[in-house]
N, C-alpha and C positions, 0 to 999 in steps of 0.2 A: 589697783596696782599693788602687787607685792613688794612691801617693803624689805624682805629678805631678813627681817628680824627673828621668825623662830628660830628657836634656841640658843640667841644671843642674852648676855648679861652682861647688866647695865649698875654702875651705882649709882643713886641717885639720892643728893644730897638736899637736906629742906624735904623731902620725901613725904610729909606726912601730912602739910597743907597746902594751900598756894600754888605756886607753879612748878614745884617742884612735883607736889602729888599728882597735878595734873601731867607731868610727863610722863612721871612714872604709870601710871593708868593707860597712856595712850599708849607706850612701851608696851605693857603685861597683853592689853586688847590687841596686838600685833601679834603675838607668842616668844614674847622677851620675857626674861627672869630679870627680877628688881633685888638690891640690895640697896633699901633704904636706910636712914637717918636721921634722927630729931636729938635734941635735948631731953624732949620730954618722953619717959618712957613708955607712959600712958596712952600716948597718941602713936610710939609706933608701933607697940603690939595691935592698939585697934588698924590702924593702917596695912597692917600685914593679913589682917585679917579679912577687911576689905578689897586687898588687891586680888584674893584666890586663896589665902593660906599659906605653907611650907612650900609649896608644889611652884607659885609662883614667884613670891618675895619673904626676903632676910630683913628683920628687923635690928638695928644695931645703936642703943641709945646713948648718944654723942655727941658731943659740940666741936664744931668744925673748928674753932679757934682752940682746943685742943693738939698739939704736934703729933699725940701718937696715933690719934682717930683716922688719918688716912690709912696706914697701914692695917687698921683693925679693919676697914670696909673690903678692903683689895683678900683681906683672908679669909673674911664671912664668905667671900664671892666664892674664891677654889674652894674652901673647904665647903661648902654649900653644893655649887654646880658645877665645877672642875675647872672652872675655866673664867676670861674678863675680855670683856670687846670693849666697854669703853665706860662712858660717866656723863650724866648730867649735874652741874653745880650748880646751887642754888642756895641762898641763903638768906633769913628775911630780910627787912629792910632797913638801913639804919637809921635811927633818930633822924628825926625831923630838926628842922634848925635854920636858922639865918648862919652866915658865915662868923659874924660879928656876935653873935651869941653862944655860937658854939663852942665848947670848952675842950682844953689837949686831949682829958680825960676819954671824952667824948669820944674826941679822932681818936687816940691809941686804942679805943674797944671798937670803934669801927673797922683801923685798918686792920688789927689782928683777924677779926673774921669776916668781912667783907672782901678784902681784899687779898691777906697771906693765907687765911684760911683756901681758899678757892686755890689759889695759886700752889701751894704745895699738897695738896688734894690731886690738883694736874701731874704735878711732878711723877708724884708716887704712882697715881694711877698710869702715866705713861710709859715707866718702868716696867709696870709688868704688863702691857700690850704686846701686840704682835702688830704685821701687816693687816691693815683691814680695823686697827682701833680706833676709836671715833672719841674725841671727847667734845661737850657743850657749855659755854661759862652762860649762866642766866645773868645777863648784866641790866641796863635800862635804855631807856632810849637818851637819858644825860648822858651818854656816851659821845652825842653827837649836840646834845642842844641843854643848858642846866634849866634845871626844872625848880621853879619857885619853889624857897622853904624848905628845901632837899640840898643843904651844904655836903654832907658826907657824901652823899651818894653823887653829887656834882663832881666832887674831889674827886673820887676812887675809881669810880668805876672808868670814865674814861683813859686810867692810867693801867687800869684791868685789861681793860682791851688790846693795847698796844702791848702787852706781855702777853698776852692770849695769839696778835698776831704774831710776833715773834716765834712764840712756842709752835705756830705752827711752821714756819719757817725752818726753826729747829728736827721737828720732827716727818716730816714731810718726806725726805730721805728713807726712812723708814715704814714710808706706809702708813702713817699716822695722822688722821686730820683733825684739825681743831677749830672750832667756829665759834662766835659769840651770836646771843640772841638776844634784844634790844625791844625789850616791850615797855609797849605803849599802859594807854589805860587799860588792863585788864580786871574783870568784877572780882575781886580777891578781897579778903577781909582786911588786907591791910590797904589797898587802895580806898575802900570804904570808912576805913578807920583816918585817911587822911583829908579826905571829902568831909566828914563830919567833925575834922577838929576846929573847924571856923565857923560850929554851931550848926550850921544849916545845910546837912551834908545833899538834902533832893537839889537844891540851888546849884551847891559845886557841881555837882554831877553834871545836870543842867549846860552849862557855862562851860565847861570841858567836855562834855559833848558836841557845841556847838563847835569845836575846835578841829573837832576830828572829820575828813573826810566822810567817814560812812557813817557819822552822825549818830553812833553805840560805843559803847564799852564792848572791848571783844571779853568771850566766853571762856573760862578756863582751859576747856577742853579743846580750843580753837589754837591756843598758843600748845597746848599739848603732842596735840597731832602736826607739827611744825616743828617741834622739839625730836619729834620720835624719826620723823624723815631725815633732820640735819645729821641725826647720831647710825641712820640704816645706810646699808651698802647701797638701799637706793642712790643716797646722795656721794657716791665715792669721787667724784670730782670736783668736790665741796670742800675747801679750807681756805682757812685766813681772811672768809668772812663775817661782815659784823652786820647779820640780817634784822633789819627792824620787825617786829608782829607788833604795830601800831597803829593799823586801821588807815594808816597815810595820813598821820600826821606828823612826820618830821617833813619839815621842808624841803630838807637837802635832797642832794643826791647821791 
């Protein structure tokens, strides 16, 4: 199926590992232009380098809980490739933590970029869309179920969503859709990095596999290409919602 992505451009935030690079990858593999994003400057010139080069993706090094970084992404995009159809958000994950151990400090660096960051990212980027703009918040699947040991990301992200379905609500009118995507385990190095903080990370794996319906961790590229359909005209009767890529393990419905 054509997903109608050549010659669309995409920002994509978290852009350099995780699931954000894997969106942006399955984007560029489509014939999307990426304007990605990290912190670290290092990893997005290599990042840029592995999507194709100049031709395919803008490197722009940034921290999303910065206020002026969204504007600088939305101008890399025109000044780069003339043009913006939409955005993938993404952002790592916040500290780990019990509710009761977790410190304000904590919450206020969580909700600035976790949460505002993403959110006025949208704003900005939905400003300079047209009809046919697509944006994607990367949230978790604590959207709908809190996930041991994960207090911030319990807190925020389900409060993410409900602004996300809002915004789409908002913008809807205009030709503009907004979805959230709710992953499960996926093999990422910070999912790995949370598998192995209780020592025995083949165990956890183990144990949270038995959880999951299809009995794996899905693949990067698997949440990627799911990411790239929500944000393509393929999916243009698509908004306000909050799609799990969790293998079927949320209960709900």
């Amino acid at each position: 199926m054509d997903l109608g992505l050549a010659g669309r451009v995409y920002v994509v935030t978290g852009g350099t590992q995780g699931l954000g690079r894997a969106g942006a990858e399955a984007l560029v593999a489509d014939g999307a232009m990426v304007v990605i994003c990290s912190r670290d400057a290092g990893r997005v010139e290599q990042a840029v380098a592995e999507l194709g080069g100049s031709d395919a993706a803008v490197g722009v090094p940034a921290d999303l809980a910065d206020a002026r970084t969204p504007q600088r992404l939305v101008e890399a995009a025109t000044a780069r490739f003339g043009r913006l159809d939409g955005a993938l958000l993404s952002v790592g994950g916040p500290q780990a933590g019990s509710v009761g151990d977790t410190t304000d400090e904590t919450w206020r660096e969580a909700f600035e970029s976790v949460f505002l960051g993403q959110l006025r990212c949208a704003r900005t980027v939905a400003a300079a869309l047209g009809e046919g703009g697509s944006i994607a918040f990367v949230l978790s699947s604590s959207v709908r179920s809190p996930i041991p040991g994960l207090a911030t990301s319990n807190g925020l992200r389900p409060g993410l969503a409900m602004a996300a379905k809002a915004l789409a609500d908002e913008l809807g009118p205009a030709g503009i859709r907004v979805n959230g995507l709710l992953p499960g385990r996926i093999d990422t190095a910070r999912v790995r990095s949370l598998d192995a903080s209780g020592g025995d990370g083949d165990a956890a794996r183990e144990r949270s596999q038995a959880t999951i319906p299809l009995r794996r961790y899905g693949d990067p590229a698997e949440f990627g290409r799911v990411a790239a359909f929500v944000l393509s005209p393929a999916a243009s009767y698509l908004t306000g919602v909050m799609l799990p890529v969790d293998g079927g393990v949320l209960r709900s419905i």
